[in-house]
N, C-alpha and C positions, 0 to 999 in steps of 0.2 A: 285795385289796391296793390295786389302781387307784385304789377306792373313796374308801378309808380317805388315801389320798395327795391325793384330790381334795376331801376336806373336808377336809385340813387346809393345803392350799393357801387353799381357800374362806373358814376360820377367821382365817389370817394376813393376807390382803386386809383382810377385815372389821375385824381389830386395828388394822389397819396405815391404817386409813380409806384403803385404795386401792379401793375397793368402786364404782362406780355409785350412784348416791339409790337409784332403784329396788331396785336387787340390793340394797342395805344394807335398806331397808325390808322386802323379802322375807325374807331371812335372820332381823330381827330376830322377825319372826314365826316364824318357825319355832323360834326359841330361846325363847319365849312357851310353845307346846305341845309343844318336845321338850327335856323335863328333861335326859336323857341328851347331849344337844347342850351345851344348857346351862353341862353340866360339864364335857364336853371344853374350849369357849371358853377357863372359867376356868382348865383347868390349865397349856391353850395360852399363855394371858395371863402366867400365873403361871413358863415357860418363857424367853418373850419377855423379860419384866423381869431375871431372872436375866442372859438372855445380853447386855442392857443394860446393867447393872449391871457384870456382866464385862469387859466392851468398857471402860466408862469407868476401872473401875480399871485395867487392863490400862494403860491411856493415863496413866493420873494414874500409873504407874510406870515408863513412860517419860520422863516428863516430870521426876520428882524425878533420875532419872538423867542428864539435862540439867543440873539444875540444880545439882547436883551436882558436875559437869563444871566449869561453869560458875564456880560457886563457889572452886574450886581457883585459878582463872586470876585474878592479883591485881589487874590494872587492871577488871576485871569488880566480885571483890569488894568495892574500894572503892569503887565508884562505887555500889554498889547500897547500902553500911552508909552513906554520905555521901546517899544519897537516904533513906535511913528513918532517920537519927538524931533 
């Protein structure tokens, strides 16, 4: 378990380009001759995007609920329909 936690520590670094030159250059070798590395990376990567993806929408609906907000409030609303007319 230790193991499997310290590669994919290892993996997130490496995504995350928080790596050393070195360590980054070792590591990529090592995904060179371990296929099964490899694919962990890619599903690691494939993880990472999602929870980024997540994050932002998460935030673009906070944000519409501001604006929203915002929108209600009428010295707001005209000033913002009298800037985009």
């Amino acid at each position: 378990m230790r193991k499997q936690l310290a590669e994919v520590k290892e993996i997130e670094q490496f995504l995350l380009q928080k790596m050393p030159a070195a360590s980054r250059l070792v590591f990529q070798a090592r995904m060179l001759v371990t296929p099964q590395l490899r694919e962990r990376v890619r599903g690691q990567q494939k993880a990472l995007r999602l929870v980024q993806w997540l994050a932002r929408q998460d935030q673009r609906e906070k944000l519409d609920i501001v604006f929203q907000r915002l929108m209600k409030e009428d010295t707001f609303h005209h000033s913002i329909t009298t800037i985009f007319k």
